[in-house]
C-alpha positions in Angstrom: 44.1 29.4 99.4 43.3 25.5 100.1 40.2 24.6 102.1 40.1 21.9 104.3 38.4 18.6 103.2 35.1 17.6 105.4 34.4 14.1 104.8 30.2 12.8 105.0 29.4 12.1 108.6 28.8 8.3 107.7 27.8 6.6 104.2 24.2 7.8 103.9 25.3 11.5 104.4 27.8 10.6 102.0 24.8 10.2 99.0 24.4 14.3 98.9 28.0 15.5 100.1 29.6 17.8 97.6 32.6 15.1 97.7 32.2 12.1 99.2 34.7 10.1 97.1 38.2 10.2 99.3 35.4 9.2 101.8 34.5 6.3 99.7 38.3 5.5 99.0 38.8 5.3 102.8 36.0 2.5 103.1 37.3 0.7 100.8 40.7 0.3 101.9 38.3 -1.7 105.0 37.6 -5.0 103.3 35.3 -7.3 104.7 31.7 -6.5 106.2 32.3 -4.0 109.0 29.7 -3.0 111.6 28.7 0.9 111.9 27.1 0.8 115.1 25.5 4.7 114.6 23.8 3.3 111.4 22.7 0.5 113.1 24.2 -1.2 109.6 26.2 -3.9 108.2 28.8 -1.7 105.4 30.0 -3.7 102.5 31.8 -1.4 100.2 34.6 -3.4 98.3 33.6 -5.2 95.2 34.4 -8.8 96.6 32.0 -7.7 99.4 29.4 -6.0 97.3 29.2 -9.3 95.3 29.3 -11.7 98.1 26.6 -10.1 99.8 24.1 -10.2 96.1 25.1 -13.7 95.4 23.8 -15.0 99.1 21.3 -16.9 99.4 19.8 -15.6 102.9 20.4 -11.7 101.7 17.5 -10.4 100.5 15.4 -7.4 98.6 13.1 -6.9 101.4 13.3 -8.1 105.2 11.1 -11.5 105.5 8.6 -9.8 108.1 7.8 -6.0 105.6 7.5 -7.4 101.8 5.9 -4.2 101.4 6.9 -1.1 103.7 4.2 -0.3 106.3 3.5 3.7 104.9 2.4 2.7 101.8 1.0 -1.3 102.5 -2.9 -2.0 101.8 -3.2 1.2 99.0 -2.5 1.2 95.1 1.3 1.9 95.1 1.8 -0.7 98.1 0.0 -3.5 95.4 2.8 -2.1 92.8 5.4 -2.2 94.9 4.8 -5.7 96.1 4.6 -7.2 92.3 8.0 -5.9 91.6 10.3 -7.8 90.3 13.4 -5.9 91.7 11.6 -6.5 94.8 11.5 -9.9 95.4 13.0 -13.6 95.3 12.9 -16.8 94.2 10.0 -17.8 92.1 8.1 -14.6 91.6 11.6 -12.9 90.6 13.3 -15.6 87.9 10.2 -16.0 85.5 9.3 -12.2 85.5 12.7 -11.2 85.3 13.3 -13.5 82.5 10.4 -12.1 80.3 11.5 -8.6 80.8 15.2 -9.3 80.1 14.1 -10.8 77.0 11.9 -7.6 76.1 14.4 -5.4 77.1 17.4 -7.0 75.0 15.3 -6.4 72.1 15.4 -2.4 72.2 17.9 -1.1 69.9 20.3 1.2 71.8 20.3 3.6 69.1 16.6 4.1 68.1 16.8 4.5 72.5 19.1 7.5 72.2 17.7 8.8 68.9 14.1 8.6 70.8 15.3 10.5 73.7 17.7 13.0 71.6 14.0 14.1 69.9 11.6 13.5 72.9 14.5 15.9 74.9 14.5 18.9 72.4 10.8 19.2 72.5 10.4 18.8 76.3 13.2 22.0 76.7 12.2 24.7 78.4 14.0 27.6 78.9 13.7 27.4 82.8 15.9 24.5 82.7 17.5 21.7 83.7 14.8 21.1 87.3 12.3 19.6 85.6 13.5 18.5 82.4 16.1 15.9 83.7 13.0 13.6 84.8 10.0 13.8 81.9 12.5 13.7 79.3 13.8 9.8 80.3 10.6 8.8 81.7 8.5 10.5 78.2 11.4 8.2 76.1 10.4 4.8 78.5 6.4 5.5 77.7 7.0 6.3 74.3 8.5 3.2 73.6 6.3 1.3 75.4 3.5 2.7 73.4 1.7 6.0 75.0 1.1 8.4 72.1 2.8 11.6 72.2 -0.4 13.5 74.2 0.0 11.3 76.9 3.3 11.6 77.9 2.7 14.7 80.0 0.7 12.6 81.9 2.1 9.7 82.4 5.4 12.0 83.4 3.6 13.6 86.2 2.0 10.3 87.3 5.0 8.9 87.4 6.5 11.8 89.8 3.7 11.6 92.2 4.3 7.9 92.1 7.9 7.6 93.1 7.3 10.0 95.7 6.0 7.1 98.1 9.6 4.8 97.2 11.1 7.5 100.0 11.5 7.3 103.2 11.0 11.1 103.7 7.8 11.1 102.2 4.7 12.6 104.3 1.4 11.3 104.2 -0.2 14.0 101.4 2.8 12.8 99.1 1.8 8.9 99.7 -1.7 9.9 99.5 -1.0 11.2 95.7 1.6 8.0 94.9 -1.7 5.7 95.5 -4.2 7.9 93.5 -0.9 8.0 90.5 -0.4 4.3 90.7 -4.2 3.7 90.1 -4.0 6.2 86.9 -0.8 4.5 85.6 -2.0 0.8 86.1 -5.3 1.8 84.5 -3.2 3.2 82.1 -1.5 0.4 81.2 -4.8 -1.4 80.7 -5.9 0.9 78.6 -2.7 0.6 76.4 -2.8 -3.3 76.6 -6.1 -3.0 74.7 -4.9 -0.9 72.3 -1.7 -3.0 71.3 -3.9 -6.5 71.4 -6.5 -4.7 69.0 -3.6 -3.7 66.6 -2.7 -5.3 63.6 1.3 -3.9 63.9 2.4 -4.7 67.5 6.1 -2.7 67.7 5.8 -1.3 71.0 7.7 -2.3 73.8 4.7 -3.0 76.3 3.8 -6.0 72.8 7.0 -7.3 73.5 7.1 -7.7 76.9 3.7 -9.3 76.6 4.9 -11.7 74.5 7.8 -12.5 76.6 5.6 -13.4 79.3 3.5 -15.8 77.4 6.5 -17.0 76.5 7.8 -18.2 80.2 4.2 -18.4 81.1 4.3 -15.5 83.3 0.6 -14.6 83.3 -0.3 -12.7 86.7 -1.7 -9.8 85.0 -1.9 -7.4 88.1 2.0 -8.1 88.0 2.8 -7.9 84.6 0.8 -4.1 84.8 2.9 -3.4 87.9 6.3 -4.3 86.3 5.2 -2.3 83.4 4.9 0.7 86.1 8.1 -0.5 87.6 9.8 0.3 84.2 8.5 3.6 84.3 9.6 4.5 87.7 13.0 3.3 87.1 13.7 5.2 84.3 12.2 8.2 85.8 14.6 9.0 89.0 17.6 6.3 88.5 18.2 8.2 84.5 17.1 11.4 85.8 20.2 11.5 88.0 23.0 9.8 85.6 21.3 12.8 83.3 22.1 15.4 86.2 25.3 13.8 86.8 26.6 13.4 83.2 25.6 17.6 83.1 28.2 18.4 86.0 30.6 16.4 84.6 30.5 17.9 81.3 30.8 21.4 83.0 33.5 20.5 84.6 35.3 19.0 81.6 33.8 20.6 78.2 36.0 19.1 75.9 34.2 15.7 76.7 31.5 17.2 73.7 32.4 17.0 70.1 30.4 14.0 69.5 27.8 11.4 70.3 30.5 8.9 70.8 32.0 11.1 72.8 28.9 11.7 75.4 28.1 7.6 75.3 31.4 7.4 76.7 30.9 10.1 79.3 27.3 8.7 80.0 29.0 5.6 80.7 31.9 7.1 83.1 30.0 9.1 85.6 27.5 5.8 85.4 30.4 4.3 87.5 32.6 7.1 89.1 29.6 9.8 89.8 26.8 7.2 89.7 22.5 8.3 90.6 22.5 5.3 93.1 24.8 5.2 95.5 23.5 2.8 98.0 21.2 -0.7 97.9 20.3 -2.6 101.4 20.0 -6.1 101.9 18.0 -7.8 104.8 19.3 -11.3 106.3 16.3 -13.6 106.3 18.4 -16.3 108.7 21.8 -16.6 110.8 24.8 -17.1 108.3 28.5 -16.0 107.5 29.6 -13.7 104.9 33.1 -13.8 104.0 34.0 -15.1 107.3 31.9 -12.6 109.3 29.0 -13.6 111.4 25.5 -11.8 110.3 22.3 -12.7 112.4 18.6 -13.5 111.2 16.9 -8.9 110.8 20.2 -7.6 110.4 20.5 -5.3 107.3 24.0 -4.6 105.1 24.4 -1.8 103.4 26.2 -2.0 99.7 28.0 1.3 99.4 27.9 0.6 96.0 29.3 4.0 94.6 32.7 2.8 96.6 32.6 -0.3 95.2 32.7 0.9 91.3 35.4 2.7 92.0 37.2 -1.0 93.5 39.9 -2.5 91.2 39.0 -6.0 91.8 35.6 -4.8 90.3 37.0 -4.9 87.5 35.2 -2.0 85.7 31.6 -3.4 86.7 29.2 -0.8 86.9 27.4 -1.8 90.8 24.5 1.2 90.4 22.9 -1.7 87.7 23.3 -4.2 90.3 24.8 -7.9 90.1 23.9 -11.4 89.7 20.1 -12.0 90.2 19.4 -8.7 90.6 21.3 -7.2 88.1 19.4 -4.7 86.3 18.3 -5.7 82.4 18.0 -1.9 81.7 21.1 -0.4 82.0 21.7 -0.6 78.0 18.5 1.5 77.8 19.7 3.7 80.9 22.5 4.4 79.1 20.9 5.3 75.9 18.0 7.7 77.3 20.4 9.5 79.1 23.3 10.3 76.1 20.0 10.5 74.2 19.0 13.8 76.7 22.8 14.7 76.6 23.1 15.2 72.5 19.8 17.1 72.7 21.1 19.6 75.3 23.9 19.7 73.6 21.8 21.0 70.4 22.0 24.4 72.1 18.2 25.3 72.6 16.0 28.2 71.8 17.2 31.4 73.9 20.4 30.4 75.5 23.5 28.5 74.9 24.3 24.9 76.2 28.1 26.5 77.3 26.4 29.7 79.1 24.1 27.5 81.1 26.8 25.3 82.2 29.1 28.3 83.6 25.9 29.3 85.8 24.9 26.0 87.3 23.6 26.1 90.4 22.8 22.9 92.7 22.4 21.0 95.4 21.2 17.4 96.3 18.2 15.8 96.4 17.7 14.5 100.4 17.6 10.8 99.5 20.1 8.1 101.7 20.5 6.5 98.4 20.2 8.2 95.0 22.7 10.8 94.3 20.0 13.1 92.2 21.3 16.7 91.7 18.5 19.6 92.0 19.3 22.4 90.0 18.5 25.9 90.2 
């Protein structure tokens, strides 16, 4: 017996639908910026419009008038937030984005995966996939940076009360905790920075990023903790959910398993066609046009950018990593931690079978208008 197809009420229900991709073909076959007047949005979904939109000059991270959204402004994780480099323009984005490009590029891929393939088997639990999904990316991103193996439980669970205050649905207990986690991670961070200038053998990641910046001559040092932070808590939710994602598409297609070629390459599909962000906003700082369509000065556009992946004239580019200016300089790494977590649940851990757990998932969504995080049970 068929059942009927409901399609997402609009694109932000779309994020957690069980199917929202005939939903996201239909927007696309609407080029141009559109106006969804529930929303209250600007929709660019095509990969023409997509691009257009990140390349202009008055579309920005952040509307001009709330750098730093008002919940969270004037405590710890409000500071972090504000140093971001994904989170801001012109100056205080090229020359921090530069040093951390640079660090970034220098991570091997493979000694990426291999780190998360070993950090994964030893954070398994036989409870599952819930938990696991998030410390074992966000354990990989410390321990390259430098945290010693004791301290990644800690920094894991920082780094989950942290990201709690990036949502809009977060109450003020949660936002409470994301200020009292940002001060333990930026402390942290300092602590670490001690620890690598005192060494004789600086490997880590967090030695290279520091030398990248005395490179360009970055040297705010409250930023250069916070972007260290912001490494932390992109890694933690955006590779938690290409993790979760990749694990539903290999149920659903189990012969996508005999190798670690094999999972790369299915790390890297559902990174475009299934991908953990779905959605980016950017705010119009003055009056202009955008492919022939006039936007006005507070106006935001939403970048449906799971419906853009899936565009032609995208030409395969992956828009969850972002484009231009904002492109993301981690997606190599993203890429990595996850097949890295793939292989080692793959490994078939203590107690029960990698096949048997995948014919008994259970899930639903994370509530989230833009990451597409699955919660399993």
């Amino acid at each position: 017996m068929t059942t009927s197809y409901t399609p997402p009420k609009h694109a932000l229900d779309a994020v957690t639908h069980a199917n929202p991709y005939p939903y996201y073909d239909g927007l696309l076959a609407r080029q141009g910026l559109h106006f969804d007047a529930g929303l209250g949005l600007w929709i660019a979904a095509g990969a023409d419009d997509v691009m257009a939109v990140m390349r202009h000059p008055e579309c920005r991270v952040r509307p001009v008038a709330e750098p730093v959204p008002a919940a969270i402004a004037g405590g710890a994780a409000g500071q972090v937030f504000g140093a971001l480099v994904r989170m801001n323009d012109g100056e205080r984005h090229a020359q921090p984005k530069l040093a951390l490009q640079r660090a970034l590029a220098g991570v091997s891929a493979q000694a990426a995966q291999q780190c998360a393939a070993q950090i994964g088997r030893r954070l398994w639990r036989d409870d599952g996939l819930a938990d696991w999904m998030f410390e074992a990316p966000v354990s990989s991103m410390a321990s390259l940076l430098g945290f010693a193996d004791s301290r990644l439980p800690a920094v894991a669970a920082w780094m989950g009360e942290f990201v709690a205050c990036l949502s809009p649905y977060s109450d003020a207990a949660q936002i409470e905790r994301a200020h009292a986690a940002a001060q333990a991670l930026l402390a942290g961070f300092k602590e670490l920075m001690r620890e690598a200038s005192a060494s004789a053998a600086p490997g880590s990641l967090l030695a290279q990023v520091v030398a990248e910046a005395d490179a360009v001559g970055w040297n705010e040092s409250h930023a250069l903790l916070a972007n260290l932070v912001g490494l932390l808590s992109q890694t933690y939710e955006a590779t938690a959910g290409l993790i979760g994602n990749s694990v539903l598409a290999l149920a659903r297609q189990p012969e996508e398993r005999s190798g670690e070629e094999d999972v790369a390459a299915l790390v890297r599909a559902v990174s475009r066609f299934d991908p953990p962000i779905q959605n980016t906003r950017r705010f119009v700082a003055n009056d202009c046009e955008i492919g022939g369509v006039p936007v006005l000065a507070g106006q935001t556009i939403l970048l449906v950018l799971a419906a853009a992946n899936r565009d032609p004239r995208g030409q395969g580019r992956e828009f969850g990593f972002g484009h231009g200016v904002h492109a993301c300089p981690g997606q190599a790494l993203a890429c990595a931690f996850a097949a890295g977590a793939m292989a080692a649940l793959m490994a078939e851990p203590a107690g029960q079978s990698e096949s048997a757990m995948l014919r008994t998932l259970s899930w639903t969504y994370r509530r989230s208008p833009n990451a597409r995080i699955p919660v399993f049970s």
